[in-house]
C-alpha positions in Angstrom: -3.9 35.3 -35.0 -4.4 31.3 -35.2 -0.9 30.8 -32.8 -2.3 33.7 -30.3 -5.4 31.7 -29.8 -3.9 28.2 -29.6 -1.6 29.9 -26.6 -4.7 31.1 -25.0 -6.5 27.7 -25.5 -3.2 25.7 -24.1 -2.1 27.6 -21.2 -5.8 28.4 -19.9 -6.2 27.7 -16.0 -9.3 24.8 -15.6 -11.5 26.4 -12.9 -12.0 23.7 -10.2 -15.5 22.4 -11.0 -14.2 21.6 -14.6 -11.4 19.4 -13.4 -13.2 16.2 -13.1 -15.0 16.7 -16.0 -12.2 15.0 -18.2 -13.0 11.1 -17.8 -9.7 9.6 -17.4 -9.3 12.2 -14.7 -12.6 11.2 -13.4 -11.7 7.9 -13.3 -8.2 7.7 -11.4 -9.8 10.4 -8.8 -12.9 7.4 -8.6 -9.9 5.0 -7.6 -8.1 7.3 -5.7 -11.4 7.7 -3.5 -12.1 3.9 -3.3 -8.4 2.7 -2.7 -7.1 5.0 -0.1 -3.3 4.9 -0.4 -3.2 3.7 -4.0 0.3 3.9 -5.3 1.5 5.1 -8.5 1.7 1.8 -10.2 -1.4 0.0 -9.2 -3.3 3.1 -10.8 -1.4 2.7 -14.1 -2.1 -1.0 -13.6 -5.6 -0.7 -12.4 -6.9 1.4 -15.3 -4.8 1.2 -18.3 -3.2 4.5 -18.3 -0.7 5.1 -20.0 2.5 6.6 -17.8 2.9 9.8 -19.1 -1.1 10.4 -19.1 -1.5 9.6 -15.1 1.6 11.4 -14.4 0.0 14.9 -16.0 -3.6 13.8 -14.8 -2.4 13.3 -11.1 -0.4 16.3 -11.3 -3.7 18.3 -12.3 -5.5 16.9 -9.0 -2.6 17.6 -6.9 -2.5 21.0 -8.0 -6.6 21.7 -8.2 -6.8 20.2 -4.6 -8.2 17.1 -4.9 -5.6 14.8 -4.3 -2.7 15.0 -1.7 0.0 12.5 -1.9 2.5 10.7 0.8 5.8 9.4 0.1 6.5 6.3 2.2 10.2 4.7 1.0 10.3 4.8 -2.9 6.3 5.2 -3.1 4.0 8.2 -3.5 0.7 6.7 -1.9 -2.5 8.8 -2.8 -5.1 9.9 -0.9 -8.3 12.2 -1.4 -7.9 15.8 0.2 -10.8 14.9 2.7 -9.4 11.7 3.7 -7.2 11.5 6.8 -3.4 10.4 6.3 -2.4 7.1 8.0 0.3 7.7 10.7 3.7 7.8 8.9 5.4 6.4 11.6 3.5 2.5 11.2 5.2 0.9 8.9 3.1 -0.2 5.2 2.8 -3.3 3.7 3.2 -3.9 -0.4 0.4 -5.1 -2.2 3.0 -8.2 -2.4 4.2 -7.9 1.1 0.8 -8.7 2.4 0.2 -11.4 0.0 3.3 -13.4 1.0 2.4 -12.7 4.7 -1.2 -14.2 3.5 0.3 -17.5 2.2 2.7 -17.8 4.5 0.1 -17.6 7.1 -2.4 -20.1 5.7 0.4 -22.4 4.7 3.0 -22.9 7.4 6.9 -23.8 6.1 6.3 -23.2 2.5 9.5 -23.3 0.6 10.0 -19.7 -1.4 10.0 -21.6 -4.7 6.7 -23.2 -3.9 5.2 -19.8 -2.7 6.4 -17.8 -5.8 4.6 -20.1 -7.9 1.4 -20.4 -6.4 1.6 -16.3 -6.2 3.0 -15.7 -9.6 5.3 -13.9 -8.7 9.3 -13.6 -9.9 11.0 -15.6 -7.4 14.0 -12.7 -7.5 11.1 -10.1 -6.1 9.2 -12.9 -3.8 13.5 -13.3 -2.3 13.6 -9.7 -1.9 10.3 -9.4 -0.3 11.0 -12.2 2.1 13.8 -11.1 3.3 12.1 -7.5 4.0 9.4 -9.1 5.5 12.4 -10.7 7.9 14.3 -8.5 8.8 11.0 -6.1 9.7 10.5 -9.0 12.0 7.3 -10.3 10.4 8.8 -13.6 8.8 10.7 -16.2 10.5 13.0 -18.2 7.7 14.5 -21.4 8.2 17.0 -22.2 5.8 17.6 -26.5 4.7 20.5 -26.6 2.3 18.9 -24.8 -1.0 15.2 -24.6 0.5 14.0 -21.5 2.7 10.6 -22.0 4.2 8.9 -19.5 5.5 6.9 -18.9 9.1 4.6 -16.1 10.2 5.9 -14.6 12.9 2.7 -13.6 15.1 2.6 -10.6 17.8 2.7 -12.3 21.2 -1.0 -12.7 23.1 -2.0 -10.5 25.8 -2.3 -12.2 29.1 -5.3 -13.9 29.5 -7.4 -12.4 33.0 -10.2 -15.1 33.4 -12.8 -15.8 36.5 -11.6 -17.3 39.1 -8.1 -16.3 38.9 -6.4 -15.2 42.5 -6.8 -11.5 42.5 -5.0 -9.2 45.4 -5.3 -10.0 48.9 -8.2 -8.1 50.3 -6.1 -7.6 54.0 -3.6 -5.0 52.5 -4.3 -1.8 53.1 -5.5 0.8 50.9 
């Protein structure tokens, strides 16, 4: 009698109005909904969940229809069912990505070693990084013996069409 009711108790289907009622699952759908394109990590991070617990809980909203996820390289990024997906064919950023793009910007020729400690960061993962950042054609490194700084590379300005400039000849004909 007691195991026939436990089996009813553990394999009964949540209707969808109860699914956010469990505050843990609350809470990552909350940071789901303010961090559009939260990865896997920064919610375990973010809230102190433990791994197994935001695997099932994510799971859960997936399947109620809450949540949808996209996989861009190694990394499921989250997003609410209601929200529109970013276009999978620009390419994303890493939280640390940005942050050495960031730096890099506000301080011109910073030697990796430098940059890694002011970011506290592991210089192994800050290499790594740079040299994706590089190769994606963001960074420009310049390499002195030992020491790689690192520049910004920034997207070329439009032409600038001021007054005054010589426009077409009014004579030609139309």
């Amino acid at each position: 009698m007691m195991a026939g009711l436990l089996s009813i108790l553990l394999y009964s289907r949540l209707k969808r109005e109860d699914v956010l009622d469990h505050f843990v699952r609350g809470q990552i759908y909350g940071h789901i909904r303010t961090n559009l394109g939260t990865h896997y990590n920064e919610i375990r991070r973010t809230l102190g969940v433990a791994n197994g617990v935001l695997a099932f809980h994510l799971h859960t909203l997936e399947r109620e229809g809450f949540v949808r996820a996209l996989r861009v390289g190694s990394r499921k990024h989250f997003y609410p069912t209601d929200a529109p997906l970013p276009d999978e064919r620009g390419v994303r950023l890493s939280d640390i990505q940005q942050r050495i793009l960031d730096h890099a910007r506000a301080n011109p020729g910073t030697p990796q070693a430098a940059m890694a400690d002011a970011l506290g960061v592991p210089r192994q993962s800050l290499n790594y990084n740079v040299k994706q950042l590089a190769r994606m054609g963001q960074l420009k490194l310049e390499e002195a013996g030992r020491v790689t700084r690192c520049y910004v590379v920034e997207a070329p300005a439009p032409p600038a069409t001021g007054e005054g400039e010589p426009g077409p000849p009014s004579d030609l004909p139309r």
